[in-house]
N, C-alpha and C positions, 0 to 999 in steps of 0.2 A: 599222164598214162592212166588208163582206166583199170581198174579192178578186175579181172575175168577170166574164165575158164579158157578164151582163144590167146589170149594176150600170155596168159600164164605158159602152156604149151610153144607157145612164142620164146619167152624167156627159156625155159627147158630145152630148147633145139639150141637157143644162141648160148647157153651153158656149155651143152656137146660141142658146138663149134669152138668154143673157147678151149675146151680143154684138149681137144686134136690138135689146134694151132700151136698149144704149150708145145705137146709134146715133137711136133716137125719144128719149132724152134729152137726146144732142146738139143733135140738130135741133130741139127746143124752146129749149132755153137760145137757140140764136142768132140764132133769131125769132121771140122773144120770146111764145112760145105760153103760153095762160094756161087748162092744162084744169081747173085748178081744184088747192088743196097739199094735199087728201087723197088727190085722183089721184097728184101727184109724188110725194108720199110712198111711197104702196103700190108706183110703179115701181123708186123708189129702192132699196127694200127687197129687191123680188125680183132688180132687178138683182144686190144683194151676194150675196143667197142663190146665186144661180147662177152668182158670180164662188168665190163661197169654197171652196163644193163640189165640184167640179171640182179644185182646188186641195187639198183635204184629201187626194184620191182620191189625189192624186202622194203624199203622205206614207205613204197607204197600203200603196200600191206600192211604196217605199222600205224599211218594215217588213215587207213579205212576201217581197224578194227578199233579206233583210237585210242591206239595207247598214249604213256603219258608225253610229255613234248620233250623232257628231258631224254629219253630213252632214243626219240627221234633223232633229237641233237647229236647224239652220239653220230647215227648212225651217218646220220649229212655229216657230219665233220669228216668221218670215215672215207666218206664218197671224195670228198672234197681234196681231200687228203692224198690220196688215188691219184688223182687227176693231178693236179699239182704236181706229184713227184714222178707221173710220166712226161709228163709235159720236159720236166727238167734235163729228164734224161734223155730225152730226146733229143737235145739240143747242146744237150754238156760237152761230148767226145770227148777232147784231151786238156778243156776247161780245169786249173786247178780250184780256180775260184767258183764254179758251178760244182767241181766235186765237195765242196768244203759244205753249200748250201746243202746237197744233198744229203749228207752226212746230218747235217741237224736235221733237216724233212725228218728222214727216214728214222729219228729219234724221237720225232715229234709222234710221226705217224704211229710208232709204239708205243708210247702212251695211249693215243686215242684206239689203239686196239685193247689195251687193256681194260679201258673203259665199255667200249662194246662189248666185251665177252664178263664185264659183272653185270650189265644192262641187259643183257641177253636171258640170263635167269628172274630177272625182275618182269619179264613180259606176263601176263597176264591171262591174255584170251587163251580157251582152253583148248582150242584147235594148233595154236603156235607154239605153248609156253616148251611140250616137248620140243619137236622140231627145230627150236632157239636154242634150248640146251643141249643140244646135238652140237647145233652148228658152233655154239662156245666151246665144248669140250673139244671139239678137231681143234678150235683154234688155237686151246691152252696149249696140246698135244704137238701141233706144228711148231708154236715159239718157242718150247721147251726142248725140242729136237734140234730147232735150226740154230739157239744160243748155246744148247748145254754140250751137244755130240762135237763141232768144233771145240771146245775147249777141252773136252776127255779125254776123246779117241788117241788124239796125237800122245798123249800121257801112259795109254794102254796098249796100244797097236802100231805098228812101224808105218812109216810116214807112208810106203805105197800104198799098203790099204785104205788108210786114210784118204788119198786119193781117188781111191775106185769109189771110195764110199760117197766122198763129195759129189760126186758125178750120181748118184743116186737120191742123196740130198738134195738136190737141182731141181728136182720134182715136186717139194715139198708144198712151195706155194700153190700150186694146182690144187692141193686135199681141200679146202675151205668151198672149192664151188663145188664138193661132191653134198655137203649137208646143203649150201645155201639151195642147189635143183630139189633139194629133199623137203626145203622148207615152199619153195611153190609148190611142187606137186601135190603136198599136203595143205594148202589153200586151197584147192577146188574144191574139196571136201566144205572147207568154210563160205566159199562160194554158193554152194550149191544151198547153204544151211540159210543164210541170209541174203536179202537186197541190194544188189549193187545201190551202192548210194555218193560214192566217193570216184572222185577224176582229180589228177593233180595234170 
């Protein structure tokens, strides 16, 4: 994928797309809409498509401003990582043996988020290094919400609101492509400053 100002604007719309689809998936799951599982399916799908792409374009960006390879690693584990545990759940349904794997993925995959969001502040070029710590600080802000609020709430607030609130927490994974669109948009800027030179 090439480095640039159309391609950028590319990713930015397929950001929007993705974060529309969250939300008409959300709001199926929590009443209980039944359009039919070749529909959910096909939503599903392009949801991840226009979660991941967006997401490759930051690794992109990364090898074209070159930062260091470590920081890249992160970021392809990240991707990697993505992929893998949709893939899983795709195919798990009422698998107890595909939930068990899941459960480590999804252990795994926090880890290697915790590693992208200290690699995030180690970026470099002066066009990104803000923009990266944006997109870190949502990240910290989402993990700290999505582990610490289930284990409080219930201790503070009676178990319905609890409930309502879950339903609002459901949203949570969506905030991370509000910075990652924030961090293309603010590549044009670095586009425009330098020569494209880099295609992966």
């Amino acid at each position: 994928m090439k480095v640039s100002k159309r391609n950028a604007t590319l990713m930015i719309l397929l950001g929007m797309i993705n974060i529309v689809l969250f939300v008409i998936l959300n709001i199926r799951r929590y009443n209980h809409m039944h359009e039919g599982i070749f529909t959910y399916y096909i939503l599903l799908f392009v949801s991840e498509i226009t979660y991941l792409l967006p997401f490759f374009y930051l690794i992109t960006l990364l090898k074209y401003v070159q930062e260091k390879q470590f920081i890249i690693t992160c970021f392809y584990a990240l991707l990697a990582g993505k992929i893998i545990s949709f893939l899983f759940n795709f195919i798990s349904n009422t698998s107890s043996y595909l939930s068990t794997i899941l459960l480590v993925i999804g252990a795994v995959i926090a880890l290697i988020e915790i590693c992208v969001i200290v690699v995030s502040f180690l970026i470099k070029n002066p066009a990104l290094t803000t923009p990266f710590k944006i997109y870190a600080i949502v990240y910290i802000l989402v993990i700290l919400i999505e582990w610490g609020v289930p284990l409080l709430l219930p201790l503070i607030t009676g178990f319905d609101f609890y409930l309502r609130a879950s339903r609002y927490m459901s949203y949570m994974p969506l905030l991370p492509m509000l910075p990652t669109l924030y961090v293309i948009y603010r590549s044009k800027t670095l586009i425009s400053q330098t020569t494209p030179a880099f295609t992966s």
